[in-house]
py3Dmol code that shows the C-alpha trace and the ligand (Angstrom):
import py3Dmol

protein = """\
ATOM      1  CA  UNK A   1     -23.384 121.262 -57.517  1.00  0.00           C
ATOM      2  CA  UNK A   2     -21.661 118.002 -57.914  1.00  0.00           C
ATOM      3  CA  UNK A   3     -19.181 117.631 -60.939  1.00  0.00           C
ATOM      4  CA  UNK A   4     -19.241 114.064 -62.802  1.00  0.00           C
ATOM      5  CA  UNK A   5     -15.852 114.366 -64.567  1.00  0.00           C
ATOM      6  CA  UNK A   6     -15.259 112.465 -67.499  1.00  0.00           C
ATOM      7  CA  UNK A   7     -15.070 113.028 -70.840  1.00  0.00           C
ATOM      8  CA  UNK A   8     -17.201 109.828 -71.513  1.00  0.00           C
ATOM      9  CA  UNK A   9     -20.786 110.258 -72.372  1.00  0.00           C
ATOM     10  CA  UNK A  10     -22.130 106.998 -71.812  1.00  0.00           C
ATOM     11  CA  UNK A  11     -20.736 107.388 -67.923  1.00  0.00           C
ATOM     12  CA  UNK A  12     -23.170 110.279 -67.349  1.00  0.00           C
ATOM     13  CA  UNK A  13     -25.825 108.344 -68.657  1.00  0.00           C
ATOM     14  CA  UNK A  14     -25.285 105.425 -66.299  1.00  0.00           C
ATOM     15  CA  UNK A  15     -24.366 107.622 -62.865  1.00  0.00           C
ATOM     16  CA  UNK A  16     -27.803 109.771 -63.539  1.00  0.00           C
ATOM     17  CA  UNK A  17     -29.456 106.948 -62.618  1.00  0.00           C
ATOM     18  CA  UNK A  18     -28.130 107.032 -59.120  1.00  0.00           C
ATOM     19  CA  UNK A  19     -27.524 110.355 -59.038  1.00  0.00           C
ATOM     20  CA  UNK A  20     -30.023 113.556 -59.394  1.00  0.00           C
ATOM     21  CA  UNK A  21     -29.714 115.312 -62.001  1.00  0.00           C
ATOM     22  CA  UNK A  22     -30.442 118.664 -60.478  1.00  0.00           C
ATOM     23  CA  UNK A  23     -27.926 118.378 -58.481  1.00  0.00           C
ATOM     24  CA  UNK A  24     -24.822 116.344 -60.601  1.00  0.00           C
ATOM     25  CA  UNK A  25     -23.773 118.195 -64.016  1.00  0.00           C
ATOM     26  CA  UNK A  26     -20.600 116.772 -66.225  1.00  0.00           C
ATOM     27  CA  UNK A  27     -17.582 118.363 -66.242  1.00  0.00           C
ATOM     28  CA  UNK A  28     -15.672 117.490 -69.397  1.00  0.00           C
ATOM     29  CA  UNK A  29     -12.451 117.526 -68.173  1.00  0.00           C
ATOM     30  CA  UNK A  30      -9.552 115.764 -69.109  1.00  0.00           C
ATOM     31  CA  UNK A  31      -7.672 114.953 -66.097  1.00  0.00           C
ATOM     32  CA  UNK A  32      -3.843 113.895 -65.781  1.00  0.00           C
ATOM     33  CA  UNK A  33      -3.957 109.583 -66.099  1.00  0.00           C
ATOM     34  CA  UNK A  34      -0.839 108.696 -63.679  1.00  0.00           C
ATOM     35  CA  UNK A  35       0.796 105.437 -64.215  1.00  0.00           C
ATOM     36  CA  UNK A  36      -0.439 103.133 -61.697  1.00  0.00           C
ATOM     37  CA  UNK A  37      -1.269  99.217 -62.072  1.00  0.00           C
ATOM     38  CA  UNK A  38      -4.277  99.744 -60.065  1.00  0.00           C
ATOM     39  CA  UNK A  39      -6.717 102.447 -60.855  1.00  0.00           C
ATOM     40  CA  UNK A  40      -7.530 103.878 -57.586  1.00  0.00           C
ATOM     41  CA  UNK A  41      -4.655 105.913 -57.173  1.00  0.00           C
ATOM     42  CA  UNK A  42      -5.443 107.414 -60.552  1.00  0.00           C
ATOM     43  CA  UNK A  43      -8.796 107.724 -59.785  1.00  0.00           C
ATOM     44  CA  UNK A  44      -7.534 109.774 -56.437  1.00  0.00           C
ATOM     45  CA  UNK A  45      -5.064 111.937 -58.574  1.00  0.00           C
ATOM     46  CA  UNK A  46      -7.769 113.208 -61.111  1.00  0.00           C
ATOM     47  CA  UNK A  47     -10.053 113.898 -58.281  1.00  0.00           C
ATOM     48  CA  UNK A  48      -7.666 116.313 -56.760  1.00  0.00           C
ATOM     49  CA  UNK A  49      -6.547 117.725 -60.185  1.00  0.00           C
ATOM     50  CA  UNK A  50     -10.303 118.315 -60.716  1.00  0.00           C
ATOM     51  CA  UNK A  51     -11.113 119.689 -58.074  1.00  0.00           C
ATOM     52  CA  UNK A  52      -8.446 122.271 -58.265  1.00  0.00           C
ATOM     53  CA  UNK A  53      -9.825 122.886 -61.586  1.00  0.00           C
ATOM     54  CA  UNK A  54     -13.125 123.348 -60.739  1.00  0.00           C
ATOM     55  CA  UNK A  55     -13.218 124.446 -57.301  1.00  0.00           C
ATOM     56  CA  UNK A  56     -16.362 122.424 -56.579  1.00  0.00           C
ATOM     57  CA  UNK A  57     -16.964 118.944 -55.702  1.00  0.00           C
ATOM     58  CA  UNK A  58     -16.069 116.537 -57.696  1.00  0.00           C
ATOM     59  CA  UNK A  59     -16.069 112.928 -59.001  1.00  0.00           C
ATOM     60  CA  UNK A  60     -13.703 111.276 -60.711  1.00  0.00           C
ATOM     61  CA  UNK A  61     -14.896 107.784 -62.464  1.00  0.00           C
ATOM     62  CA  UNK A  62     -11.940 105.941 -64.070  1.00  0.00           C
ATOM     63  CA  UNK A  63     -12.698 102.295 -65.035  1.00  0.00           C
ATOM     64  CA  UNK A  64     -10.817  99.692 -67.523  1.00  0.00           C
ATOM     65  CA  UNK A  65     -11.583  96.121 -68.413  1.00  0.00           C
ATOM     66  CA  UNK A  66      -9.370  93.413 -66.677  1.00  0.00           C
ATOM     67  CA  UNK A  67      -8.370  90.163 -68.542  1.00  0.00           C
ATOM     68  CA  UNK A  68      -7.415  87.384 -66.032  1.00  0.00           C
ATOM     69  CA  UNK A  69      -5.104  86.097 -68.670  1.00  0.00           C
ATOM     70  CA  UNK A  70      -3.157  88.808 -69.391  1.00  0.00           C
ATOM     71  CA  UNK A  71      -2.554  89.610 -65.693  1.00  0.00           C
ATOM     72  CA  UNK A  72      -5.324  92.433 -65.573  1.00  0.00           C
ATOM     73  CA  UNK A  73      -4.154  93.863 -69.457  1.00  0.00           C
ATOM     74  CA  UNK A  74      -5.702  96.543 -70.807  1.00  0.00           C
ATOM     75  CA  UNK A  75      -6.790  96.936 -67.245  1.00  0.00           C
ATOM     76  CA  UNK A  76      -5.463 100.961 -66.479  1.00  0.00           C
ATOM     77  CA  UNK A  77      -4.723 101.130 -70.103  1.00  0.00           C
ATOM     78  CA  UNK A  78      -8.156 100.036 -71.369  1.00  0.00           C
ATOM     79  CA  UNK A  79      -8.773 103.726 -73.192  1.00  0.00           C
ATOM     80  CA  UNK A  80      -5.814 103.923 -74.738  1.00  0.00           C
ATOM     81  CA  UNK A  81      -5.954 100.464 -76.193  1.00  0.00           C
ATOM     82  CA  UNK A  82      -9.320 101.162 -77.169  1.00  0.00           C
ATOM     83  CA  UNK A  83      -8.271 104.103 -78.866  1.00  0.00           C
ATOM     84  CA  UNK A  84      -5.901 102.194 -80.488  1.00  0.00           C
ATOM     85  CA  UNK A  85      -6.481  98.308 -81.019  1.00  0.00           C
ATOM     86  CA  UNK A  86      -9.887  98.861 -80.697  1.00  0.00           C
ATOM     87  CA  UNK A  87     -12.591  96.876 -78.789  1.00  0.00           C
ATOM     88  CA  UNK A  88     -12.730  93.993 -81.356  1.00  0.00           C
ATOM     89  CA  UNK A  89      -9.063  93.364 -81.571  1.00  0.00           C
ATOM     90  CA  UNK A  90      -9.069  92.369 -78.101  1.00  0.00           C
ATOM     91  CA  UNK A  91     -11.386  89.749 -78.458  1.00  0.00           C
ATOM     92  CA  UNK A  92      -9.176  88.575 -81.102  1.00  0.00           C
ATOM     93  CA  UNK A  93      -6.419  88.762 -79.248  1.00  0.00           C
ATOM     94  CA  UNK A  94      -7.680  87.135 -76.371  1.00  0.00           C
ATOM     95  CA  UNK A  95      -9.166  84.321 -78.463  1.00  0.00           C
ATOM     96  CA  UNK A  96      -6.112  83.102 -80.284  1.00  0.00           C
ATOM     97  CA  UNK A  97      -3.766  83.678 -76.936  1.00  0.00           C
ATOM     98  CA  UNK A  98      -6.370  82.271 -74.049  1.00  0.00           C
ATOM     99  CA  UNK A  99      -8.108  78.962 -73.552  1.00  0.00           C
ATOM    100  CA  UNK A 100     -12.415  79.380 -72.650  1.00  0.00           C
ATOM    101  CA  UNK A 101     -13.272  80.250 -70.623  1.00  0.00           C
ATOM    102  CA  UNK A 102     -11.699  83.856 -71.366  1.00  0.00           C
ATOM    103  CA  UNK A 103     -12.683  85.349 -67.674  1.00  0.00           C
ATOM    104  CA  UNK A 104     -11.871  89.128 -66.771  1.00  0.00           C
ATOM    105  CA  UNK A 105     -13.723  91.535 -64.660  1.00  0.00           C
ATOM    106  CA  UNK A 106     -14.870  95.019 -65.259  1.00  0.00           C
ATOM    107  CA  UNK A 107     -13.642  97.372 -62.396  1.00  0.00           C
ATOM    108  CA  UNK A 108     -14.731 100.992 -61.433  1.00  0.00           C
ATOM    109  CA  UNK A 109     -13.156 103.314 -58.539  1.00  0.00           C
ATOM    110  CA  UNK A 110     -14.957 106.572 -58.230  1.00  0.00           C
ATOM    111  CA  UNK A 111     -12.832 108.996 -56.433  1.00  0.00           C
ATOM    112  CA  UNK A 112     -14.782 112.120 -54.234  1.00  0.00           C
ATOM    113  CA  UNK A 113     -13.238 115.205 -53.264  1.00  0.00           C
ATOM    114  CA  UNK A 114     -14.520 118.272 -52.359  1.00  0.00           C
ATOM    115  CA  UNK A 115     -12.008 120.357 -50.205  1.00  0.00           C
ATOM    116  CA  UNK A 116     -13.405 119.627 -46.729  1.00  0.00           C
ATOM    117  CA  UNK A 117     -12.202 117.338 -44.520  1.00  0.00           C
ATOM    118  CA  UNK A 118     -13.594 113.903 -43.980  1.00  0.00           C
ATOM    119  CA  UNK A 119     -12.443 110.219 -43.561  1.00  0.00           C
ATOM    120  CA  UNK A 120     -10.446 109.422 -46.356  1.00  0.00           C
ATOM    121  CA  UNK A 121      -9.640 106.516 -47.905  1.00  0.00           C
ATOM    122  CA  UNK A 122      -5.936 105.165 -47.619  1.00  0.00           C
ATOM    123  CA  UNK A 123      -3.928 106.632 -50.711  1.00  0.00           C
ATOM    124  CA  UNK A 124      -0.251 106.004 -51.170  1.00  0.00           C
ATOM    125  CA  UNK A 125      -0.030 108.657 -54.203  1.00  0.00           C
ATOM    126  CA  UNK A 126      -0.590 112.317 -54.363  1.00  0.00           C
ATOM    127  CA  UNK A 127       2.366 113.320 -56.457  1.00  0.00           C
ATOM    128  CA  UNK A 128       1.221 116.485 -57.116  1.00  0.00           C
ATOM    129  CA  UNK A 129       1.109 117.106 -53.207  1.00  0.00           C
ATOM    130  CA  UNK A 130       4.424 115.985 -52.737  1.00  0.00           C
ATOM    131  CA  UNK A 131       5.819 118.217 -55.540  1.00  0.00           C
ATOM    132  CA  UNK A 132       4.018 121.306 -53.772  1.00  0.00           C
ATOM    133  CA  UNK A 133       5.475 120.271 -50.565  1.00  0.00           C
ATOM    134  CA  UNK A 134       8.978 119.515 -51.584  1.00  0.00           C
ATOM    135  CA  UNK A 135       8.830 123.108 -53.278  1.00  0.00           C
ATOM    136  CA  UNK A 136       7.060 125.223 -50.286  1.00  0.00           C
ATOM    137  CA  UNK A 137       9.111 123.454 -47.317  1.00  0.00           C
ATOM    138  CA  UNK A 138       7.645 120.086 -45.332  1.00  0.00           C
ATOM    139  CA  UNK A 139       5.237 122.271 -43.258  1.00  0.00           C
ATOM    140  CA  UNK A 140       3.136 124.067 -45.447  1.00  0.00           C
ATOM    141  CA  UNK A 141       3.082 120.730 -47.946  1.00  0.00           C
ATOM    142  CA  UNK A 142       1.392 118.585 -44.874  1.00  0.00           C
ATOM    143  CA  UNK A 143      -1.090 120.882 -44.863  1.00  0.00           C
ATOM    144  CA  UNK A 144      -1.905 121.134 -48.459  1.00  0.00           C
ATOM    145  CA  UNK A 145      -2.088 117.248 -48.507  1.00  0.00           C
ATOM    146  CA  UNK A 146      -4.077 116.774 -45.579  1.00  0.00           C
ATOM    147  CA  UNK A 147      -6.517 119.798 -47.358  1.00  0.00           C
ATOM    148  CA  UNK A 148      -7.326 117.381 -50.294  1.00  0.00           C
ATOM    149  CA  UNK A 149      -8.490 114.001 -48.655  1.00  0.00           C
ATOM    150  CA  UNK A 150     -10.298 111.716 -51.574  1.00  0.00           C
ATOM    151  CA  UNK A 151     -12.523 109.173 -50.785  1.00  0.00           C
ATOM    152  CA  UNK A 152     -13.033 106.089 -53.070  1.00  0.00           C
ATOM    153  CA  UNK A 153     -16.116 103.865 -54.057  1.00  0.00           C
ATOM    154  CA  UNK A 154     -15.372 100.608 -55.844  1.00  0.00           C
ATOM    155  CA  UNK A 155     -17.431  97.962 -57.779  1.00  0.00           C
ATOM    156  CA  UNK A 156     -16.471  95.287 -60.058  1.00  0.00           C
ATOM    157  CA  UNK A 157     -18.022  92.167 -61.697  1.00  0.00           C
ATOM    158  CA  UNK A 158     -16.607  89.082 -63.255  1.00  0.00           C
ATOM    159  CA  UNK A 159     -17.387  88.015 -66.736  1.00  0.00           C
ATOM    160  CA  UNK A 160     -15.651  86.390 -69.509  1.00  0.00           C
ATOM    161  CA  UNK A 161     -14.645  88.050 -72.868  1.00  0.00           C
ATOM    162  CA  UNK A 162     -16.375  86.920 -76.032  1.00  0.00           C
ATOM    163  CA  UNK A 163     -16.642  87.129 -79.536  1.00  0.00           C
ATOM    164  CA  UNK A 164     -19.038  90.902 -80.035  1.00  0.00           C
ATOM    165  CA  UNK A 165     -22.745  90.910 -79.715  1.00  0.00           C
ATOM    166  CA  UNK A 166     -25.291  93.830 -79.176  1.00  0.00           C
ATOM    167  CA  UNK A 167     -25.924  97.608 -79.859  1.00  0.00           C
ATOM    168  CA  UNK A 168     -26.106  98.986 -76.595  1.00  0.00           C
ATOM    169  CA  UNK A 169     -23.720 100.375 -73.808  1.00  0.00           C
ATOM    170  CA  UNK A 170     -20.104 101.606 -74.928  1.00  0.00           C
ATOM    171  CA  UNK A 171     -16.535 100.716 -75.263  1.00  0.00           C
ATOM    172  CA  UNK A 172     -16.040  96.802 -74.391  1.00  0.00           C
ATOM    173  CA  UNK A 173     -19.700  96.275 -73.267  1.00  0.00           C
ATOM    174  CA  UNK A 174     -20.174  94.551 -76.864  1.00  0.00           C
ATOM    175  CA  UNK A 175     -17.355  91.697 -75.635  1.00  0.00           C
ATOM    176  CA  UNK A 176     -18.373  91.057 -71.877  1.00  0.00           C
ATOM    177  CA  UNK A 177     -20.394  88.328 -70.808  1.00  0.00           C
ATOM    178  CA  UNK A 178     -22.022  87.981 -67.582  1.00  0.00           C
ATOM    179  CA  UNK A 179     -24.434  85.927 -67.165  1.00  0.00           C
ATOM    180  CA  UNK A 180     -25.375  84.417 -70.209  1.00  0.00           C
ATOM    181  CA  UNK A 181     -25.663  88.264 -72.221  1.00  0.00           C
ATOM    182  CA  UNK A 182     -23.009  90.688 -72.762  1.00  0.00           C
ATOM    183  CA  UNK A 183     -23.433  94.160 -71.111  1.00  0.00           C
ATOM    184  CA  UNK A 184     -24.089  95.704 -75.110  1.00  0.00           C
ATOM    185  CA  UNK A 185     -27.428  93.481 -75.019  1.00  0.00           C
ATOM    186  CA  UNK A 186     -28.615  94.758 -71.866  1.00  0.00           C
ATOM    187  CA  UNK A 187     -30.774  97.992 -71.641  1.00  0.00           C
ATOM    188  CA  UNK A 188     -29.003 100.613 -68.927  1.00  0.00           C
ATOM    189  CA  UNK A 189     -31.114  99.476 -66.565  1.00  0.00           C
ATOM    190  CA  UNK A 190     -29.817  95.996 -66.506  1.00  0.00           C
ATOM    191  CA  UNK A 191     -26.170  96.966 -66.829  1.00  0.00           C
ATOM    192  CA  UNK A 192     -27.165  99.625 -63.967  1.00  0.00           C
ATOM    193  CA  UNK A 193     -28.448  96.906 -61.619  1.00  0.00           C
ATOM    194  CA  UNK A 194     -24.984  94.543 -61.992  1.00  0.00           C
ATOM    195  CA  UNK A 195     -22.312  96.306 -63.390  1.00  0.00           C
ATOM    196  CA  UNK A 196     -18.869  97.576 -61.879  1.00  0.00           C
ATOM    197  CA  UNK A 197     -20.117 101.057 -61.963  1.00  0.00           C
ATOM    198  CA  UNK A 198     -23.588 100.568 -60.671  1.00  0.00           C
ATOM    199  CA  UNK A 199     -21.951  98.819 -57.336  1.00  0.00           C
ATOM    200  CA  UNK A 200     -19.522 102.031 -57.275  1.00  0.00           C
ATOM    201  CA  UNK A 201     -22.130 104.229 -57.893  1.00  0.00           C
ATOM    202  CA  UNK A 202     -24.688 102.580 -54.857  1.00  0.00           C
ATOM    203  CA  UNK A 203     -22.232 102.936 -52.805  1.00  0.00           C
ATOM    204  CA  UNK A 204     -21.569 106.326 -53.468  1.00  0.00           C
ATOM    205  CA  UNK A 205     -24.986 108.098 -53.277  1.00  0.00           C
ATOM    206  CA  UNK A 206     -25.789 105.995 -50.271  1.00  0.00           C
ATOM    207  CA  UNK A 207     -22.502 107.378 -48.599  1.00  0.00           C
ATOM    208  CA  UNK A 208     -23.148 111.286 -50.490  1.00  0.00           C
ATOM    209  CA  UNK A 209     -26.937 111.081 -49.437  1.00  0.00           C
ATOM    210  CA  UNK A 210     -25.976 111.017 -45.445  1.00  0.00           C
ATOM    211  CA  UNK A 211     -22.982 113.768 -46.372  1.00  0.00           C
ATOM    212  CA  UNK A 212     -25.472 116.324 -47.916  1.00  0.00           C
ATOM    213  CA  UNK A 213     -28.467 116.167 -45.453  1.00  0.00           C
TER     214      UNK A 213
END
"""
ligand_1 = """\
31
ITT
P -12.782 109.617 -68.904
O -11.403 109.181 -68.471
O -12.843 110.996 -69.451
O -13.823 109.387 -67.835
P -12.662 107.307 -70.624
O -13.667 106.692 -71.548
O -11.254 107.450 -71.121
O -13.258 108.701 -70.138
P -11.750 105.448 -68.588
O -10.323 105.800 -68.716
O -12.284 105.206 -67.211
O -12.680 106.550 -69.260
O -12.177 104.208 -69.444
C -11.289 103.209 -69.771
C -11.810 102.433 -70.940
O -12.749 101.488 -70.480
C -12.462 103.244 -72.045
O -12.034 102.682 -73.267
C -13.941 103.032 -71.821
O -14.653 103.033 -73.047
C -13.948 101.654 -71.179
N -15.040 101.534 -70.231
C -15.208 102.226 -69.091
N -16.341 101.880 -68.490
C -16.927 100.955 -69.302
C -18.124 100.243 -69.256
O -18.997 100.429 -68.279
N -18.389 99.384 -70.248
C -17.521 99.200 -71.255
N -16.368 99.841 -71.386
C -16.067 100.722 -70.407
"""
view = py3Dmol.view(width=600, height=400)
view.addModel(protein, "pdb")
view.setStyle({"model": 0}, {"cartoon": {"style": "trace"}})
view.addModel(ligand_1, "xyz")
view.setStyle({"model": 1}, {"stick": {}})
view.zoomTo()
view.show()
């Protein structure tokens, strides 16, 4: 059984449609966030967390909202600033500090791991790893890193940040536009068919399809 983990429900709404749901379940768990300026390598970090949590495979979905303006802020910090500024305060923020158009992208790296080896993607972090190998001697650390490759999926989409409209999605859906609607006034379908985490999520079950037959 596959392991969606996140502690978001409107995530396992959106990957169920590209992923079966008798064979994907949620695991609510609240992995480690490292401080990177990029989320993959966060992404990468909570997969292997997980997945020595769970002991099954697993996928880790971080995503954040990128404001060109603000050089990519709230970006990796988009859930915290969320949690604290809230979703509306950044369209005010953004509207009295940027000229329109107010572009940013939505970004999503989904990070696979499930304790077998297979081609990896590139990842400069595993801190964890390193800790566990600088404690058990060089040898025995290589292996323990080379036992946990992640693999990552990523999909974005460009939009521009607007004052809030519409009921549906989550967190800054109500203050993206793409396309003439923001991603609250589309039905999950829609958001499904163009959003950051439909690309990721494509490209995952295309790649997990060929794994599992
Ligand atoms: P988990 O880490 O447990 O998965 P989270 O909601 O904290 O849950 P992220 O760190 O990936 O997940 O999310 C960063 C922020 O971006 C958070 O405030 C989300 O609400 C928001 N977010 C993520 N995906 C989004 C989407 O598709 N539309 C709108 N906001 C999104």
């Amino acid at each position: 059984m596959l392991r969606y983990v996140t502690t978001n429900a409107g995530k396992v709404r959106e990957a169920l449609s590209y992923l079966d749901d008798d064979d994907v379940s949620q695991l609510d768990f609240d992995y480690t966030e490292v401080q990177a300026s990029d989320l993959g390598p966060i992404a990468a970090h909570g997969a292997r967390e997980a997945y020595r949590y769970a002991d099954e495979p697993v996928l880790v979905d971080d995503a954040g909202l990128f404001i060109d303006g603000f050089e990519g802020f709230p970006g990796p910090y988009s859930s915290y600033v969320e949690d604290t500024l809230g979703v509306e305060a950044v369209h005010r923020l953004a509207a009295a500090e940027l000229d329109e158009p107010r572009r940013g992208s939505f970004r999503c790296v989904l990070a696979y791991c499930d304790g077998e080896p297979f081609e990896a993607s590139p990842d400069p972090i595993d801190r964890d790893d390193r800790t566990v190998a600088a404690a058990r001697g060089a040898e025995q650390g290589a292996e323990e890193t080379e036992a946990l490759p992640v693999k990552l999926f990523t999909g974005s989409v460009n939009g521009r940040i607007v004052p809030p409209r519409g009921e549906g999605g989550f967190g800054y859906d109500p203050i993206f536009e793409h396309d003439g609607a923001t991603f609250a006034e589309l039905s999950a379908a829609e958001k499904n068919g163009i959003s950051h985490r439909g690309r990721a999520l494509a490209k995952f079950a295309t790649w997990f399809a060929e794994r599992t037959e």
